[in-house]
SESE-449830 format. One line per 8 residues: number of its first residue (from 1); their letters; for each residue y, z, x of C-alpha. Coordinates in Angstrom, 2 decimals. Layout:
<nodes>
NUM	a	Y Z X ~ ...
</nodes>
This chain:
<nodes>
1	xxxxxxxx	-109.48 36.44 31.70 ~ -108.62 35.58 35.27 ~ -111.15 32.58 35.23 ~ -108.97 31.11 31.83 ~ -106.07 31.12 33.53 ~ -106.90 29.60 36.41 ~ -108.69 26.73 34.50 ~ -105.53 26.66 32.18
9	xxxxxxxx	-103.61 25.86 35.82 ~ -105.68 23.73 36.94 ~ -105.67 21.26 33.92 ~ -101.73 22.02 33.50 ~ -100.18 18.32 32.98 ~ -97.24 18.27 34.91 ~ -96.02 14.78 34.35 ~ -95.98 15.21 30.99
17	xxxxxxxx	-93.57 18.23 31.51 ~ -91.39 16.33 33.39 ~ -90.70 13.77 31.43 ~ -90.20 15.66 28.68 ~ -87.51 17.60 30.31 ~ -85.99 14.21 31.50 ~ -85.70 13.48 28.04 ~ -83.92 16.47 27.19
25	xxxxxxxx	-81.43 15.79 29.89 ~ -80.61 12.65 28.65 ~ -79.85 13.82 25.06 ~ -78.20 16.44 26.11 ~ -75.81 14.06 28.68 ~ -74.96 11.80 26.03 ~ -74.41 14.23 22.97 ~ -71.76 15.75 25.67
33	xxxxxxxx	-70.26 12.46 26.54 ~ -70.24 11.07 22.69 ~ -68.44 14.72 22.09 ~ -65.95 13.89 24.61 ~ -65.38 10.17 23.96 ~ -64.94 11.12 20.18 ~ -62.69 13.96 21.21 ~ -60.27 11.54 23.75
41	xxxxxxxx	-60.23 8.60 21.14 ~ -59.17 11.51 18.29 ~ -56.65 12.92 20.72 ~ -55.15 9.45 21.28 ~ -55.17 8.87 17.82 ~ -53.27 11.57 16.86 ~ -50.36 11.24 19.70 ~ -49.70 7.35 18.56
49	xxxxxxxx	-49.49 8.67 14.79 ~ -47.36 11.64 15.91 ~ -45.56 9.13 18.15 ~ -44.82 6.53 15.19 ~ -43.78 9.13 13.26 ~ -40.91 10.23 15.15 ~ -39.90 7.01 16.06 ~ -39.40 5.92 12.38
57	xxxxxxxx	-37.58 9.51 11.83 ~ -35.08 8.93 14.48 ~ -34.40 5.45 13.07 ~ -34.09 6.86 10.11 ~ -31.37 8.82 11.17 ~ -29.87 6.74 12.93 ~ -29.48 4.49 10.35 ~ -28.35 6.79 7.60
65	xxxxxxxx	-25.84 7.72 10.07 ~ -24.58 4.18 10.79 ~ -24.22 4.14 7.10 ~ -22.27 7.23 6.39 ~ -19.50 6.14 9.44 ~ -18.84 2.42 8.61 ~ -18.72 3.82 4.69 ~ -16.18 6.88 5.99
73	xxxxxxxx	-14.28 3.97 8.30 ~ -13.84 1.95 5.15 ~ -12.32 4.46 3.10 ~ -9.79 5.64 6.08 ~ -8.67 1.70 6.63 ~ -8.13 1.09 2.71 ~ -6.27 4.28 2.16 ~ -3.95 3.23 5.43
81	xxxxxxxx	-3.59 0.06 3.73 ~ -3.05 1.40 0.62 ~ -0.14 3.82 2.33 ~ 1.39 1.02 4.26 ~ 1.99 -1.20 1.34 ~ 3.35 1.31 -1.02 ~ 5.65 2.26 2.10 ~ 7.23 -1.02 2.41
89	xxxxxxxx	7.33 -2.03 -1.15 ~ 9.68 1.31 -1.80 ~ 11.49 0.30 1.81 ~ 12.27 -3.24 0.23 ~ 13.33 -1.89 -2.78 ~ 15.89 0.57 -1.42 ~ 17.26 -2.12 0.84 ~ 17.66 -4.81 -2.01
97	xxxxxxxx	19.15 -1.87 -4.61 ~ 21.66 -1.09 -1.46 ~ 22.75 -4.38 -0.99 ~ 23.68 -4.93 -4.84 ~ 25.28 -1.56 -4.89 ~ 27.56 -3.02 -1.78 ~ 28.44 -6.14 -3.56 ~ 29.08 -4.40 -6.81
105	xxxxxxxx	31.73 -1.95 -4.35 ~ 33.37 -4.60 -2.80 ~ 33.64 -7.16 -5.88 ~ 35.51 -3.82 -7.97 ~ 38.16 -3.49 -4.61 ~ 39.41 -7.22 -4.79 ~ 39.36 -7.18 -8.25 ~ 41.48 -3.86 -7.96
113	xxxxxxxx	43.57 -4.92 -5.07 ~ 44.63 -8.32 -7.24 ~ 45.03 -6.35 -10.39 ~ 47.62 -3.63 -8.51 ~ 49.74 -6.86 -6.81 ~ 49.98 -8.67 -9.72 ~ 50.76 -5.51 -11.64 ~ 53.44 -4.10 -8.64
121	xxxxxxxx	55.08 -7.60 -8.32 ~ 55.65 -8.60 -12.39 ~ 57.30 -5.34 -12.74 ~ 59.88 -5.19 -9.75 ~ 60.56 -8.97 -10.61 ~ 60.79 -7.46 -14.12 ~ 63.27 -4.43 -12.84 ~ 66.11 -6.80 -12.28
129	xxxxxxxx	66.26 -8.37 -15.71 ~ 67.44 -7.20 -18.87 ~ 66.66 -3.92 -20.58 ~ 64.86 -5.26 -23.35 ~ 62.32 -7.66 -21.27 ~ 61.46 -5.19 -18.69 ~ 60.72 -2.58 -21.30 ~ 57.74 -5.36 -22.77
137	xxxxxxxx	56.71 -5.94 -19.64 ~ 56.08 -2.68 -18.10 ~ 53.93 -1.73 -21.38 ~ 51.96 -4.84 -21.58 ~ 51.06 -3.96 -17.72 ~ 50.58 -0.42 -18.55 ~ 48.27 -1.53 -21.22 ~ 46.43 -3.64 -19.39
145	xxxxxxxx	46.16 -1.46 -16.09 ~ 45.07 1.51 -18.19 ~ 41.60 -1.26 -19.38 ~ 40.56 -2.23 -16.24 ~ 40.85 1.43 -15.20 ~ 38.52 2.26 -17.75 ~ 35.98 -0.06 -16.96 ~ 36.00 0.66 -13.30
153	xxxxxxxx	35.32 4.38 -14.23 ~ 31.87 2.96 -16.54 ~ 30.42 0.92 -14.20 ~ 30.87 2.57 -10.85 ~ 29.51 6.11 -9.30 ~ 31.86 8.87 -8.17 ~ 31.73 8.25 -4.54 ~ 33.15 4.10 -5.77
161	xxxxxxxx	35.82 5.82 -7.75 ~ 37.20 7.59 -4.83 ~ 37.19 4.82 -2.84 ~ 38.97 2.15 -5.18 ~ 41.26 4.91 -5.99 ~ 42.46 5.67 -1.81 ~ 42.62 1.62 -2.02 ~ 45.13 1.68 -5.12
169	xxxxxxxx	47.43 3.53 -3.30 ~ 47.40 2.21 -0.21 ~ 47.99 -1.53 -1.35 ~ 50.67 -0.62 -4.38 ~ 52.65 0.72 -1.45 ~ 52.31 -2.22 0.53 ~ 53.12 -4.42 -2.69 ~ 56.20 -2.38 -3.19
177	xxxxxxxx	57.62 -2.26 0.01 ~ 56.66 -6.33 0.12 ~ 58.13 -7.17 -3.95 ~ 61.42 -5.31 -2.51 ~ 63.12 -7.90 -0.99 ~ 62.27 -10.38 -4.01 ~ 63.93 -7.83 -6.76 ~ 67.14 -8.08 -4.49
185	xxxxxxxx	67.13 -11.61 -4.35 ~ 66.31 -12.41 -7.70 ~ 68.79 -9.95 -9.06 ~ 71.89 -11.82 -8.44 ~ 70.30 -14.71 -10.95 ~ 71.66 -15.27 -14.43 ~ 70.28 -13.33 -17.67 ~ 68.51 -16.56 -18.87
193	xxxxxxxx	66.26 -17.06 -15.46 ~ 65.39 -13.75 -15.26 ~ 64.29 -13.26 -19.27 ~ 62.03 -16.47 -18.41 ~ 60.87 -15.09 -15.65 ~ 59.91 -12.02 -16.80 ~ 58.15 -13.26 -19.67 ~ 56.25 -16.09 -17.12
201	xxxxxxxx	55.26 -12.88 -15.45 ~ 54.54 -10.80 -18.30 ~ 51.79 -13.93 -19.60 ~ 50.30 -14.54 -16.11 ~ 49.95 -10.89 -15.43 ~ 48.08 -10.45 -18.62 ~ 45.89 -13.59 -18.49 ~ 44.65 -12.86 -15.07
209	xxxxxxxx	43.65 -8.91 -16.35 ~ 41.70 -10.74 -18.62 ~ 39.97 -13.20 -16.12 ~ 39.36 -9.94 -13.73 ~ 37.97 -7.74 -16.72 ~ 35.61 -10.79 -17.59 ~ 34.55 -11.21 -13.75 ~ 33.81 -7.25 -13.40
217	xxxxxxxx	31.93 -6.93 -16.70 ~ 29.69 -10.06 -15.76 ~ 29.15 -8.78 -12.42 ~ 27.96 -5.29 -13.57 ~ 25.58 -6.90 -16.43 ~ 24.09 -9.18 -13.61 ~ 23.80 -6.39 -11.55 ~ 22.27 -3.95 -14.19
225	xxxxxxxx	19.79 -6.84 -15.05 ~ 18.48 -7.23 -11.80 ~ 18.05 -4.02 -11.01 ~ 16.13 -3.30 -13.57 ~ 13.92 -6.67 -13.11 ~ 13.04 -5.96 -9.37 ~ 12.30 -1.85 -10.97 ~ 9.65 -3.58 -13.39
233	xxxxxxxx	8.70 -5.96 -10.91 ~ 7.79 -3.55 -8.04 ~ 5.52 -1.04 -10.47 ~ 3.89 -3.65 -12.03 ~ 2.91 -4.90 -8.01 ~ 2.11 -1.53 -6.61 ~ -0.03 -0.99 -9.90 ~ -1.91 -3.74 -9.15
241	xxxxxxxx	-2.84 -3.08 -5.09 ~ -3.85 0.05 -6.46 ~ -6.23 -1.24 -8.92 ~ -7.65 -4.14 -6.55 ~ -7.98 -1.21 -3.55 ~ -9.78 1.11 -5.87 ~ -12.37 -1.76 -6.98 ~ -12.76 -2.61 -3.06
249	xxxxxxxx	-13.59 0.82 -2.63 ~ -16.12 1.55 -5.36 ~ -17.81 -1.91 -4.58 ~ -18.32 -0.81 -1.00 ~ -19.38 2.79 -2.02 ~ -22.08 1.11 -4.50 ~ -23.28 -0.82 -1.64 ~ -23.38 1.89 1.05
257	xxxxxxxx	-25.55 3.87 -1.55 ~ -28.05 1.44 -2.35 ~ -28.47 0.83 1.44 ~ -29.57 4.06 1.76 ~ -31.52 4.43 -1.33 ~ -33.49 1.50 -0.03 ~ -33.72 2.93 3.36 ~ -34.88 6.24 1.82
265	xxxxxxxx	-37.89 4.01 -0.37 ~ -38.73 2.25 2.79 ~ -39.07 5.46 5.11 ~ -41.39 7.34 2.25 ~ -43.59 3.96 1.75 ~ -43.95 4.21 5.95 ~ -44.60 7.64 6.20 ~ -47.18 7.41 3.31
273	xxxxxxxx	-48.95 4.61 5.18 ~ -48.87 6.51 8.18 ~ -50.64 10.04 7.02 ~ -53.19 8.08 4.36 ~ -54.23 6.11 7.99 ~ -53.96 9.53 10.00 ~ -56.52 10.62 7.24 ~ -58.71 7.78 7.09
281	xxxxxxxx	-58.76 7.97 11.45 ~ -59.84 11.62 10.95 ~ -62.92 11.38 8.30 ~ -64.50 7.82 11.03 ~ -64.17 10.49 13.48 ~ -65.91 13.27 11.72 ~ -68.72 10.80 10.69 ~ -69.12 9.37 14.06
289	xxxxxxxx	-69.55 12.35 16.34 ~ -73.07 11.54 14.07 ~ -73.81 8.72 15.47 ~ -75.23 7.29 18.61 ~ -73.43 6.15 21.83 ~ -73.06 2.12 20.91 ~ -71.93 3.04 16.88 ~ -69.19 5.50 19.12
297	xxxxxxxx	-68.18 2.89 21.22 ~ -67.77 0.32 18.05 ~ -65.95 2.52 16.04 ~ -63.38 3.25 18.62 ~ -62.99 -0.12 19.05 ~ -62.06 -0.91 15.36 ~ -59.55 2.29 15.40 ~ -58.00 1.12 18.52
305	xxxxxxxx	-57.52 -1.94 15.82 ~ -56.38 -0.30 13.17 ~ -53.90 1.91 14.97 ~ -52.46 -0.94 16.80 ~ -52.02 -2.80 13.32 ~ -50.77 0.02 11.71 ~ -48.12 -0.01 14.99 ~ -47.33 -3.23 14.57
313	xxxxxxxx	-46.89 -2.90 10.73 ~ -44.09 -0.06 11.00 ~ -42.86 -2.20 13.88 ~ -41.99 -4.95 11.19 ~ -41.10 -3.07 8.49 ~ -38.34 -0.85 10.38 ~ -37.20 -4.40 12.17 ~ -36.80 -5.99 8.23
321	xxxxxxxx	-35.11 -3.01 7.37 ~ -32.61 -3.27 10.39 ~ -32.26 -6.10 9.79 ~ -31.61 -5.99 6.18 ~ -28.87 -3.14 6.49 ~ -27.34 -5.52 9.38 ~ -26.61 -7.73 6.72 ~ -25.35 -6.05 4.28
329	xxxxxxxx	-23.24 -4.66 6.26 ~ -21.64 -7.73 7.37 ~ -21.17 -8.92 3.79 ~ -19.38 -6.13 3.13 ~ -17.54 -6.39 5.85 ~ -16.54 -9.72 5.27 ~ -15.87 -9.27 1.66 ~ -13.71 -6.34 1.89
337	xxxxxxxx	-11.63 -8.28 4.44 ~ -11.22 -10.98 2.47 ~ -9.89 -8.87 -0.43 ~ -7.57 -7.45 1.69 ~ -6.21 -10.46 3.10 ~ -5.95 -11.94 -0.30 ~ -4.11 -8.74 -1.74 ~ -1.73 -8.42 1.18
345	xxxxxxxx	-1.07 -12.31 0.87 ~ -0.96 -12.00 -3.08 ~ 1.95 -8.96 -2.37 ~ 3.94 -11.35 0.54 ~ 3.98 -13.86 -2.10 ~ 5.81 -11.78 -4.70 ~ 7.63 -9.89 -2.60 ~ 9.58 -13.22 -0.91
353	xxxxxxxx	9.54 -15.20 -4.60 ~ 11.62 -12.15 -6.15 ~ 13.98 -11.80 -3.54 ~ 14.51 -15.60 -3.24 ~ 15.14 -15.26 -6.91 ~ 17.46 -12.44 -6.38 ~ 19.35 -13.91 -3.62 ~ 19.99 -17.08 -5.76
361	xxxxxxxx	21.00 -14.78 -9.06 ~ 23.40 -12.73 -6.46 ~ 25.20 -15.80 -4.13 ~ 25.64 -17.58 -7.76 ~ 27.60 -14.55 -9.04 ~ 29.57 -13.21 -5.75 ~ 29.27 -13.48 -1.60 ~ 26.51 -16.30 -0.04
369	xxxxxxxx	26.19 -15.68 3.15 ~ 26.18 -11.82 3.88 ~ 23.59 -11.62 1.02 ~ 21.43 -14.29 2.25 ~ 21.34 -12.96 6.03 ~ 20.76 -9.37 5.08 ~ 17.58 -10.53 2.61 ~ 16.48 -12.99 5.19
377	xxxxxxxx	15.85 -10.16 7.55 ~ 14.38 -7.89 4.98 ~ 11.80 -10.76 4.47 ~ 11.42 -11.31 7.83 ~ 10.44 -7.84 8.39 ~ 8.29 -7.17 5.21 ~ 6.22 -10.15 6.70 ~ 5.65 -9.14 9.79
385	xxxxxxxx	5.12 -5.60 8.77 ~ 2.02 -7.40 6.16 ~ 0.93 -9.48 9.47 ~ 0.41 -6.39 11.78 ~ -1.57 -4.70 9.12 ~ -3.66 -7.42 8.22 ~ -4.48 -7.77 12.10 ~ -5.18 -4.38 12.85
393	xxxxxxxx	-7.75 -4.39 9.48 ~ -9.29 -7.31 11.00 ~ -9.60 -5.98 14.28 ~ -11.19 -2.49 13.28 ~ -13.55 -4.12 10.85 ~ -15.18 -6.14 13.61 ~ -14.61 -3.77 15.67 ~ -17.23 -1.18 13.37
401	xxxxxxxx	-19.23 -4.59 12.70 ~ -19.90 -4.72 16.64 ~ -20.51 -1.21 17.08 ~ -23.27 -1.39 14.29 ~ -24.87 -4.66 15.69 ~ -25.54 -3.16 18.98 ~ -27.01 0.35 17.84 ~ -29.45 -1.28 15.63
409	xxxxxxxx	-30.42 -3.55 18.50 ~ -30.66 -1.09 20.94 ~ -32.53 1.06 18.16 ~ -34.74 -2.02 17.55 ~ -35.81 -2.53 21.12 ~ -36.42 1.27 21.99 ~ -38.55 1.47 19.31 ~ -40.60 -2.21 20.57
417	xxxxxxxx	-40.91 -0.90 24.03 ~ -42.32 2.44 22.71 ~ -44.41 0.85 20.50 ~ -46.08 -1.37 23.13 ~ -46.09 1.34 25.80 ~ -47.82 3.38 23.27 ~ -50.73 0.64 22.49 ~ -51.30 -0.54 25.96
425	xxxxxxxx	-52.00 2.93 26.96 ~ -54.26 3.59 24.15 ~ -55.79 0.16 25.02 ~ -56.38 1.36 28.53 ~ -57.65 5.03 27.31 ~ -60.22 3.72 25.31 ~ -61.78 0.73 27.74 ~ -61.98 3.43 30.70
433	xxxxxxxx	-63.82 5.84 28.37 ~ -66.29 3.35 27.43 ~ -66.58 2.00 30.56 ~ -67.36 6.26 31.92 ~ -69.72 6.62 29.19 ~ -72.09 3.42 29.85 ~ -72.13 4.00 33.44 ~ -73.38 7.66 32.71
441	xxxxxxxx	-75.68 6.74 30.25 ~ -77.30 3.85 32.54 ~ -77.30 6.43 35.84 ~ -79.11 9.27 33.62 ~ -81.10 6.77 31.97 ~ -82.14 5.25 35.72 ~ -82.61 8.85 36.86 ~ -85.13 9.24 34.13
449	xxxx	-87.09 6.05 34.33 ~ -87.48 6.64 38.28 ~ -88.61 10.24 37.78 ~ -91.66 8.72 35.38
</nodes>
């Protein structure tokens, strides 16, 4: 026994052993460094995707947010523009229906005031004639005083009636007190002046009741008709805005929503690309943690490539879609304003032709220039009242326009830095490891060959 196992010593090959443990050493060195190169390069891999993935959520967002403001800010400005013209359509209407009512109130007084003098001064010039003539006249005035009476009482309110009636008074006393001194003088006449007289008096009396009657009832029908004219007029205008504000709307809602259906396709076409690659990443990792050290290396080469494709891909496609919603939003922008501009232009338009025409109808019929100054200034207003809204519109469209230009440009570059940061650091990841791993696998494989 003893004499075996010395000879087995003796004729023990110990170079052989070496090596052969040498070898072992290497294997084992680079399975552990192909395990940990596979492991970094699957660990960067899944960061960038992580990283992309958030980044095109918070765009997302962002975005959809964008949206949902400028779509809320549109419907706040139309409705104030909406309010605003209604407000001074009913404000010019009042105005115009007061100024007729005034002209109506003063046109009954004079006709009043002449109908009571000629009345008050045919009947004391009457007094001092015979029996017989001042009998006719009185009740051909009476008559005729008792008409007039009833057609003030048709055409004007209450509040008119006791107005024209404290006038009645106050000028038949001032007629009276004035035809006074006439009766005295022209009572010392003959019989046959005053009987002419009286019936002179009694015929011009009655003729100019009947030019005053005529006057008031042309007045009132003028009146009536144009009240009723600027009535039809104004709902058939405010009908209108409405309609043309409610299309603006609904267009701009239809837009808004097809932005963001087409944002929502776009995001689920991204994030589809994105997990299919995060899949594809994951089964070239499995397979290669097969392989040998220079298949590792190559294959973490091409998924640096594909990863900073798929980077660059998104990149473009959220950029397009930026850029897309940019300008759409513009065009609606610029479309809405245009339609408000042309409705509050279209409304100026109508609203100056029908009180021009209403000013004309009016000075033909009674007073020129208090009519003309009071609608001059009621234009004058409703213009400038349609020129500050139009400005502030303007202002606080590109004012939302701006806003939205330099969030998606801010979004846009945040995302290209990231993007970049991300890939150059992958970049730099992956050369170091493969530098690491070939100068271990050269020193072990040195260590080896020098041992032999």
């Amino acid at each position: 026994m003893y004499r075996q196992t010395a000879k087995s010593l003796l004729t023990y090959d110990y170079k052989t052993d070496n090596m052969s443990c040498y070898l072992n050493i290497i294997v084992i060195a680079v399975e552990v460094k192909v395990v940990v190169v596979v492991a970094a390069a699957t660990a960067a891999v899944v960061v960038v995707v992580v990283v992309v993935e958030v980044v095109v959520v918070e765009v997302v967002v962002v975005v959809v947010v964008v949206v949902v403001v400028e779509v809320v800010v549109e419907v706040v400005v139309v409705v104030v523009v909406v309010v605003v013209v209604v407000v001074v359509v009913v404000v010019v209407v009042v105005v115009v229906v007061v100024v007729i009512v005034v002209v109506v109130v003063v046109v009954v007084v004079v006709v009043v005031v002449v109908v009571v003098c000629s009345s008050s001064s045919s009947s004391s010039s009457s007094s001092s004639s015979s029996s017989s003539s001042s009998s006719s006249s009185s009740s051909s005035n009476s008559s005729s005083i008792v008409v007039v009476v009833v057609v003030v009482v048709v055409v004007v309110v209450v509040v008119v009636v006791v107005v024209v009636v404290v006038v009645v008074v106050v000028v038949k006393q001032y007629c009276r007190s004035c035809s006074s001194s006439s009766s005295s003088s022209s009572s010392s006449s003959s019989s046959s002046s005053s009987s002419s007289s009286s019936s002179s008096s009694s015929s011009s009396s009655s003729s100019r009741v009947v030019v005053v009657v005529v006057v008031v009832v042309v007045v009132v029908v003028v009146v009536v008709v144009v009240v009723v004219v600027v009535v039809v007029v104004v709902e058939v205008v405010v009908v209108e805005v409405v309609v043309v504000v409610v299309v603006a709307v609904a267009v701009a809602v239809a837009v808004a929503v097809a932005i963001a259906v087409a944002i929502a396709v776009a995001v689920a076409v991204v994030v589809v690309v994105v997990v299919v690659v995060d899949v594809v990443v994951v089964v070239v990792v499995v397979v290669v943690v097969v392989v040998v050290v220079v298949v590792v290396v190559v294959v973490v080469v091409v998924v640096v490539v594909v990863v900073v494709v798929v980077v660059v891909v998104v990149v473009v496609v959220v950029v397009v879609v930026v850029v897309v919603v940019v300008v759409v939003v513009v065009v609606v922008v610029v479309v809405e304003v245009e339609v408000i501009v042309v409705v509050l232009v279209v409304v100026v338009v109508v609203v100056v032709v029908e009180v021009v025409v209403e000013v004309e109808v009016v000075v033909e019929a009674v007073l020129e220039v208090e009519v003309v100054v009071v609608v001059e200034e009621e234009v004058v207003v409703v213009v400038v009242v349609v020129v500050v809204v139009v400005v502030v519109v303007v202002v606080v469209e590109v004012v939302v326009v701006v806003v939205v230009v330099v969030v998606v440009v801010v979004v846009v570059v945040v995302v290209v830095v990231v993007v970049v940061v991300v890939v150059v650091v992958v970049e730099a990841v992956v050369v170091v490891v493969v530098v690491v791993v070939a100068v271990l696998v050269l020193a072990v494989m040195r260590s080896g060959l020098y041992g032999l």
